[in-house]
C-alpha positions as a printed NumPy array, in Angstrom:
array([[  0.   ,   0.   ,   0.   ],
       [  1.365,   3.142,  -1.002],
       [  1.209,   6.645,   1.303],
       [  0.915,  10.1  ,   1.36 ],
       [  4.114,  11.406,   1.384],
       [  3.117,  14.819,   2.923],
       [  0.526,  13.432,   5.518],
       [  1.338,   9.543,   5.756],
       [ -2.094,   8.668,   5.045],
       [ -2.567,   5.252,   3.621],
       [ -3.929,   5.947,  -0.254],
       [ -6.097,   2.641,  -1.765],
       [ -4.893,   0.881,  -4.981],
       [ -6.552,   1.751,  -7.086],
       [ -6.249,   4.624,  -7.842],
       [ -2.6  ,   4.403,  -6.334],
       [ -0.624,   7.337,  -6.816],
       [ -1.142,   8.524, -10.439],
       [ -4.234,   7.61 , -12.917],
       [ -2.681,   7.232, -16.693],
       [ -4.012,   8.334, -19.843],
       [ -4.967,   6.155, -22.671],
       [ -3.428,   8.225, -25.114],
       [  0.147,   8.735, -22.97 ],
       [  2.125,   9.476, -26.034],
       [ -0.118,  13.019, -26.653],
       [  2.117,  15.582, -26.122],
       [ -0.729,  17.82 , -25.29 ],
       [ -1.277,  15.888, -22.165],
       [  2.071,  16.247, -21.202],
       [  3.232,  13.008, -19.568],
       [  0.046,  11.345, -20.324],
       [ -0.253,  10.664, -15.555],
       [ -2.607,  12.573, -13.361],
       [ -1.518,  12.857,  -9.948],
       [ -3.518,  11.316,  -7.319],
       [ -5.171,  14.005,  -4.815],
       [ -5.053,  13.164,  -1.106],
       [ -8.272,  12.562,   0.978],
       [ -6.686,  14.101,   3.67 ],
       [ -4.41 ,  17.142,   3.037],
       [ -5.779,  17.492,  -0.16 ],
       [ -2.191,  17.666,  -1.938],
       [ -0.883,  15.552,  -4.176],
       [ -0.168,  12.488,  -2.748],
       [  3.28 ,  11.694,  -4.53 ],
       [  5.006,  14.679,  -6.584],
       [  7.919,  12.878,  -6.823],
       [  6.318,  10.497,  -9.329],
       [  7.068,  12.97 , -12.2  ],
       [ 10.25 ,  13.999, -11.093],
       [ 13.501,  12.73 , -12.313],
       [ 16.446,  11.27 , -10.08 ],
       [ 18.48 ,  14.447, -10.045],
       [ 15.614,  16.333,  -8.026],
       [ 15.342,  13.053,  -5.869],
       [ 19.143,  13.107,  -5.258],
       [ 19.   ,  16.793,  -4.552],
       [ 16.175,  16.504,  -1.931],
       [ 18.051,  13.412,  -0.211],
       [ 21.067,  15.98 ,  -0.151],
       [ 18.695,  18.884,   1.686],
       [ 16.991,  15.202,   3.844],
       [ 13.38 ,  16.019,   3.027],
       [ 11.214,  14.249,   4.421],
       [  8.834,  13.839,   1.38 ],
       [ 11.475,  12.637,  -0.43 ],
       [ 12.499,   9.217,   1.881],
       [  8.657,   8.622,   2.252],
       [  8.593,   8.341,  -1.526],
       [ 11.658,   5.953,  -1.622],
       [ 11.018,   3.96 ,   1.117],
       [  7.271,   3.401,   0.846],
       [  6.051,   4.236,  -2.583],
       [  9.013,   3.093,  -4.959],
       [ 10.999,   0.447,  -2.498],
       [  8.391,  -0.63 ,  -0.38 ],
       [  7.505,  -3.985,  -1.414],
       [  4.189,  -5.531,   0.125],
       [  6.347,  -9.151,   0.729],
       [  8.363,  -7.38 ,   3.534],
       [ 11.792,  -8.267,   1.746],
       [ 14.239,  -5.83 ,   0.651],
       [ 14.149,  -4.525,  -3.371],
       [ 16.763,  -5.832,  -5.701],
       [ 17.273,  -1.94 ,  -6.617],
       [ 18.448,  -1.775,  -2.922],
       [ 20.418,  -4.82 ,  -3.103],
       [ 22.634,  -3.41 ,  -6.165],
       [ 23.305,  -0.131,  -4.421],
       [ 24.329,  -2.124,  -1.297],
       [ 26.722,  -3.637,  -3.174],
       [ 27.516,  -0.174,  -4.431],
       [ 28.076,   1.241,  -1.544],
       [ 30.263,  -1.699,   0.181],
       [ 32.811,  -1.453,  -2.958],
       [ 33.188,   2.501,  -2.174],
       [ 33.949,   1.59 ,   1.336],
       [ 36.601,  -1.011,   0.645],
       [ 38.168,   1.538,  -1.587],
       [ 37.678,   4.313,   1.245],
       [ 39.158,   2.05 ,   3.753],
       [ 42.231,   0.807,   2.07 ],
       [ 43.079,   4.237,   0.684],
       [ 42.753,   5.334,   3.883],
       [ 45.227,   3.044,   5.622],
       [ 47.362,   2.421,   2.846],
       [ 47.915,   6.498,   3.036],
       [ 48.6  ,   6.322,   6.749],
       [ 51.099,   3.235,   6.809],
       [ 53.325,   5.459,   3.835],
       [ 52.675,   7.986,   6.029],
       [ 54.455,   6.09 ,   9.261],
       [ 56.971,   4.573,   6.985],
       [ 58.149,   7.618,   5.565],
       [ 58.372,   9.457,   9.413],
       [ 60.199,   6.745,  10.815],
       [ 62.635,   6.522,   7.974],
       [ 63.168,  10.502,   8.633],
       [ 63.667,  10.066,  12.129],
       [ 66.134,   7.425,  11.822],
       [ 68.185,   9.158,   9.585],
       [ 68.663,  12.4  ,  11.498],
       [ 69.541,  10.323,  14.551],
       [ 73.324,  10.52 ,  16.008],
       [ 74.015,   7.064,  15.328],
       [ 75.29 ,   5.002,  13.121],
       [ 72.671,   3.883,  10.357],
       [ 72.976,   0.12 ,  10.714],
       [ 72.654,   0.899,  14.413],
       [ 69.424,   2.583,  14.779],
       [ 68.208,   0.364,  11.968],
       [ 68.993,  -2.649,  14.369],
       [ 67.578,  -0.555,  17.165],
       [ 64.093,   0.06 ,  15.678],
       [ 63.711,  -3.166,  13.864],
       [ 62.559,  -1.446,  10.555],
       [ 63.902,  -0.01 ,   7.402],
       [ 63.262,   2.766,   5.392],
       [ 61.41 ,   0.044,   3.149],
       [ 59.875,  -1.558,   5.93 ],
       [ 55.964,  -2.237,   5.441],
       [ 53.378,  -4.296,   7.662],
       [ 52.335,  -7.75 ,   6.832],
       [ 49.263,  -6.653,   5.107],
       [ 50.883,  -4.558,   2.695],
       [ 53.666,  -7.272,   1.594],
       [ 50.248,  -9.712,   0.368],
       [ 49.269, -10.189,  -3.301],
       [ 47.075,  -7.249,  -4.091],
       [ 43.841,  -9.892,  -4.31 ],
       [ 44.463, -10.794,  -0.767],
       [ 44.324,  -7.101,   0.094],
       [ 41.257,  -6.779,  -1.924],
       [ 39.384,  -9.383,   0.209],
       [ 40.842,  -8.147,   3.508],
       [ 39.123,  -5.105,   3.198],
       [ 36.267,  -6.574,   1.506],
       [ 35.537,  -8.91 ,   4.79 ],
       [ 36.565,  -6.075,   7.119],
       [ 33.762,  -3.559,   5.364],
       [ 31.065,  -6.406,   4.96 ],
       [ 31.098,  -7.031,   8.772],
       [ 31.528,  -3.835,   9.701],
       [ 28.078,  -3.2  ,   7.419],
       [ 26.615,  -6.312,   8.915],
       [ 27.328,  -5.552,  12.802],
       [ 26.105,  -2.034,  12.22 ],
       [ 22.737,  -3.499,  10.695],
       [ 21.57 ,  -5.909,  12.505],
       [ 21.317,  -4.293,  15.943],
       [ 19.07 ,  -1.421,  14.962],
       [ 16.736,  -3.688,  13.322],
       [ 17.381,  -6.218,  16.839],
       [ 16.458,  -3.464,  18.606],
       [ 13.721,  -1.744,  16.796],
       [ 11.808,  -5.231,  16.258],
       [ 11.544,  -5.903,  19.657],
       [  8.631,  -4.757,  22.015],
       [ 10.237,  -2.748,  24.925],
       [  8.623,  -1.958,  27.92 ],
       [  6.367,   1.067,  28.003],
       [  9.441,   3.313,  29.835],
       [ 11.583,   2.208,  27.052],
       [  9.123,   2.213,  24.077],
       [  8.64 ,   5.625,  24.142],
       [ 12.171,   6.587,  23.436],
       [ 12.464,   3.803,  21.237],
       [  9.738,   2.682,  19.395],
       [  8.564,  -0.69 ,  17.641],
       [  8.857,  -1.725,  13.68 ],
       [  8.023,  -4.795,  12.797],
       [  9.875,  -4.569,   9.327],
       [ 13.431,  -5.13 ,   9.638],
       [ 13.445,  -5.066,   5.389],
       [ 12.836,  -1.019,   5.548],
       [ 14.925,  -0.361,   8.257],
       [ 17.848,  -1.657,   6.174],
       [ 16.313,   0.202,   3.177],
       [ 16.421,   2.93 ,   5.384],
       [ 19.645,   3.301,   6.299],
       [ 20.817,   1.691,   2.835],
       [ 19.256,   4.781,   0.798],
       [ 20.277,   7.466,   3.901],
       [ 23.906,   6.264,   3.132],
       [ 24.253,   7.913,  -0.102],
       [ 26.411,  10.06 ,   0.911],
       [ 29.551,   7.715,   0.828],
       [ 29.556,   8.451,  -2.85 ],
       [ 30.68 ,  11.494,  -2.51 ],
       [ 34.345,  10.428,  -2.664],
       [ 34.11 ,   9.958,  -6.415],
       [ 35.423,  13.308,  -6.223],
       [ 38.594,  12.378,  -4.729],
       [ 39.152,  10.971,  -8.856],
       [ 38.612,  14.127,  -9.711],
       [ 40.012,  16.237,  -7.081],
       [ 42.615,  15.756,  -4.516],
       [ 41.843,  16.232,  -1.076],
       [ 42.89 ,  15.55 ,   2.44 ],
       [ 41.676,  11.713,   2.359],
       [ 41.277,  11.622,   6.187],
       [ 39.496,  14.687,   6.302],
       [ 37.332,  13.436,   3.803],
       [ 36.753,  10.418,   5.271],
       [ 35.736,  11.826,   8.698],
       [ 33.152,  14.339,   7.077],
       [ 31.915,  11.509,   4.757],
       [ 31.172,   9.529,   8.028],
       [ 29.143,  12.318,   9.624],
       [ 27.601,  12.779,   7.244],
       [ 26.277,   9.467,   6.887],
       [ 25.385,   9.517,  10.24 ],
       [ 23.25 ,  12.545,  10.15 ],
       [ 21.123,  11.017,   7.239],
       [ 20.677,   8.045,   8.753],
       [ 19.817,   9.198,  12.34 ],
       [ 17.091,  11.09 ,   9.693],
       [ 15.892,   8.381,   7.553],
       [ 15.347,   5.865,  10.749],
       [ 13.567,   9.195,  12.228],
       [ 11.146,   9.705,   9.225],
       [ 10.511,   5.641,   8.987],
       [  9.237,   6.039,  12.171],
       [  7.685,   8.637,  12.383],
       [  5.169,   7.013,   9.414],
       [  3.832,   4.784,  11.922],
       [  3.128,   1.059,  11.005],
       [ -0.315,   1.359,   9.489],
       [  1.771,   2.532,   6.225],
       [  2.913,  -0.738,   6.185],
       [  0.052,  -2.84 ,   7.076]])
């Protein structure tokens, strides 16, 4: 069942969200859809139904809230309480941009160690061989990890993102699917879909895309990395806020 986006009231299918035209390909009827009105708040119930994916990304970007209603209920919501395949892809997505975040991240900081112990072994007083038997390391001295085939890396970092993805998952939706008591169920409500609570925080993490521009541009990768983590954060302290906020009769 599809919703409101504005009000959260529950619309009937039919009509749905949009009535089309017979004759769609008139150009005098513009798209050839007419949106659906709401019973309630007498707005349209979806406007995002004739909008194109740069508005949508745009309006994730400012976190409307009309916006995640429309992705989680009216385009990903699926009525067999399982997760889209649309949602599946972009997880995937999104874990390959965090292995690359990751290992460019601590490849950059190991060079980074390497190259300041090699400078502060050779402006010591003693003899070269000496404070290289002292320390234990060489100017070309790397950690185990970086000394592996570069596959080896590559599924390191793979592992280390998909259960750091998997232990952040799981105990929201833990927590959110179980029925608290009533001091504790206030602060932290029940949703009996664990599916779009994923989706949630799946679509809310958009935002670790952003360091395609790192191809482009060169910036301070730690920097980057820290704001790109905040920033997920924030949107998906938002999306889990608007998902609940929809109540479960959305969803029933």
């Amino acid at each position: 069942m599809v919703i409101c986006i504005n009000c959260t009231n529950p619309l009937p299918t039919p009509p749905g969200l949009y009535t089309t035209y017979s004759k769609a390909d008139d150009k005098t009827l513009g798209k050839g859809v007419r949106l659906t009105q709401c019973p309630r708040c007498k707005g349209f119930a979806d406007k995002y139904v004739e909008h194109d994916f740069v508005v949508l990304f745009i309006d994730l970007v400012l976190i409307r809230p009309q916006v995640y209603r429309h992705l989680l209920f009216n385009y990903l919501g699926r009525d067999d309480n399982k997760i889209s395949p649309s949602i599946i892809r972009f997880a995937i997505l999104l874990l390959l941009f965090d292995v690359y975040l990751t290992w460019a991240r601590i490849e950059k900081a190991t060079s980074q160690a390497s190259s300041s112990t090699w400078s502060n072994t050779t402006n010591s007083t003693q003899p070269l061989n000496a404070t290289w038997t002292t320390t234990g390391a060489g100017p070309t001295s790397e950690t185990w990890l970086a000394t592996q085939p570069i596959l080896l890396q590559y599924l390191f970092f793979l592992a280390l993102c998909t259960l750091e993805t998997i232990s952040f998952h799981l105990p929201i939706r833990a927590l959110l699917s179980w029925r608290l008591p009533r001091p504790l169920s206030s602060l932290i409500p029940h949703y009996p879909h664990p599916p779009l609570i994923s989706t949630a925080l799946l679509v809310s993490s958009f935002t670790k895309l952003f360091p395609l521009l790192l191809l482009v541009w060169a910036y301070d990768l730690p920097s980057s990395a820290s704001a790109v983590s905040w920033a997920v954060i924030i949107n998906n302290v938002a999306a889990l806020e608007i998902l609940l906020g929809c109540g479960q009769s959305s969803m029933q």
